[in-house]
C-alpha positions as CSV (number, residue, x, y, z in Angstrom):
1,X,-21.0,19.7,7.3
2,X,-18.8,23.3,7.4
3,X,-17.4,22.5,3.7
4,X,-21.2,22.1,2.3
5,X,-22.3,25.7,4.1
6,X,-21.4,27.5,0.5
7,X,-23.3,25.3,-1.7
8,X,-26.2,25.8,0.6
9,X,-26.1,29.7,-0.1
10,X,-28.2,29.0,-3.4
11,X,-31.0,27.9,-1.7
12,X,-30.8,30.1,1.8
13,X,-33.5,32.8,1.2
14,X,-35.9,29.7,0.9
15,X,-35.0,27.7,3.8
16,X,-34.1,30.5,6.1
17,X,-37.8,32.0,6.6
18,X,-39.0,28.9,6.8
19,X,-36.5,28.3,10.0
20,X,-34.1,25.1,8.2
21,X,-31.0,27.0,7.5
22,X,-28.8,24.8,9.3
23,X,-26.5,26.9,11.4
24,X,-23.2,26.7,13.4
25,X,-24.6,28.6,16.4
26,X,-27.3,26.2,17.0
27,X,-25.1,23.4,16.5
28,X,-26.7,21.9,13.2
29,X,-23.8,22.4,11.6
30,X,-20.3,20.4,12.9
31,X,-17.7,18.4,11.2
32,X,-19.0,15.1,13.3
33,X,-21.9,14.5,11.8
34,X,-22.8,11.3,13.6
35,X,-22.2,12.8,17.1
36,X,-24.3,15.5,16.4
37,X,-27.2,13.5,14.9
38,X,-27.3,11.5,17.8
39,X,-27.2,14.3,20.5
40,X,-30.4,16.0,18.6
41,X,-32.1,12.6,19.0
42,X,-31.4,12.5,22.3
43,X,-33.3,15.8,23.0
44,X,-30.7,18.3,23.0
45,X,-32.2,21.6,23.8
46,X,-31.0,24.9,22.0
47,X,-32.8,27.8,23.4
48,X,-31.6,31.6,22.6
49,X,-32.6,35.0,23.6
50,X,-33.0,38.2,21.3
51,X,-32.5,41.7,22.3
52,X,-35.8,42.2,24.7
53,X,-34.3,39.6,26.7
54,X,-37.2,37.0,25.9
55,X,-36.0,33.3,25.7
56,X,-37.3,31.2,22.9
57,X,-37.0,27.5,22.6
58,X,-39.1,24.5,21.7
59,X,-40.0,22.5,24.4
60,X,-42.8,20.0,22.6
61,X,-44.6,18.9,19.9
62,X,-48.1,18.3,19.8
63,X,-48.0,14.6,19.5
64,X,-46.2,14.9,23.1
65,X,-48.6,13.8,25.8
66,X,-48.9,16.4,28.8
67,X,-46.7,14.5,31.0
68,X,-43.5,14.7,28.3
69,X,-44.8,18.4,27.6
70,X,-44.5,18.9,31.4
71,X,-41.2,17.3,32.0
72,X,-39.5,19.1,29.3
73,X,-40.9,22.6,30.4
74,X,-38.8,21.5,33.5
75,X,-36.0,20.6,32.2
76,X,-35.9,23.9,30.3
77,X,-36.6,25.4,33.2
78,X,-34.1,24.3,35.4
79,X,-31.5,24.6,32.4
80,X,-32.3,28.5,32.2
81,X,-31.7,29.2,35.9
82,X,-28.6,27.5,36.2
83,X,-27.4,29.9,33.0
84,X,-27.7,32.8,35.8
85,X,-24.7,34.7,36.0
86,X,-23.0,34.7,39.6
87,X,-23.0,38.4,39.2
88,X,-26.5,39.4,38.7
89,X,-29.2,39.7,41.3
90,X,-33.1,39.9,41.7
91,X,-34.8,38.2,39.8
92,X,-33.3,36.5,36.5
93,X,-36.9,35.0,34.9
94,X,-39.4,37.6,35.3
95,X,-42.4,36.1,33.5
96,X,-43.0,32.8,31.5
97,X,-45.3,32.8,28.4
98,X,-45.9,29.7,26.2
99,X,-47.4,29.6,23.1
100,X,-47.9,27.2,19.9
101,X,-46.5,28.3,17.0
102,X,-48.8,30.5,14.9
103,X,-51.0,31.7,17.9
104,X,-51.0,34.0,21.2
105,X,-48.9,33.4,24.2
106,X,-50.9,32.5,27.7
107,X,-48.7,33.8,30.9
108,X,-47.8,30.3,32.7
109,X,-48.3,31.7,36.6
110,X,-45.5,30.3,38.9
């Protein structure tokens, strides 16, 4: 919840590295607390982009089957290219490269 954000400060250069600082922007942080539990379980997808222009988001865990991994990637997929603006032209995704956490990215040919 907003209101506990402050008493959370205390421990924030611990949790923040580590990537579990809840946030507003990523919508971890909401005065329904319910509604938004239950749209994270239902696989609701944050994805973001830094100042490169690269797009990071998690698409799968590896207790996922290839199938689910597969299906997400998709769903990701078709999620970035309706972000597109009406505006721009060429190509909007240039490359796609996956990668597992702690390891090197491998260029997904499409």
């Amino acid at each position: 919840m907003p209101a506990m954000m402050p008493k959370l400060a205390k421990v924030a250069k611990i949790l923040g590295p580590k990537g579990l600082m809840p946030n507003p922007k990523d919508g971890t942080v909401s005065p329904d607390v319910k509604k938004m539990v239950t749209e994270l379980k239902k696989g609701k997808l944050v994805f973001k982009s830094d100042k490169g222009g690269n797009v990071h988001a998690v698409i799968g865990k590896i207790s996922f089957d290839s199938t689910k991994l597969l299906d997400n990637f998709k769903a990701f997929f078709d999620a970035l290219k309706r972000t597109k603006p009406s505006g721009l032209k060429g190509n909007f995704i240039e490359t796609v490269s996956m990668s597992t956490t702690m390891s090197p990215s491998v260029r997904v040919t499409m």
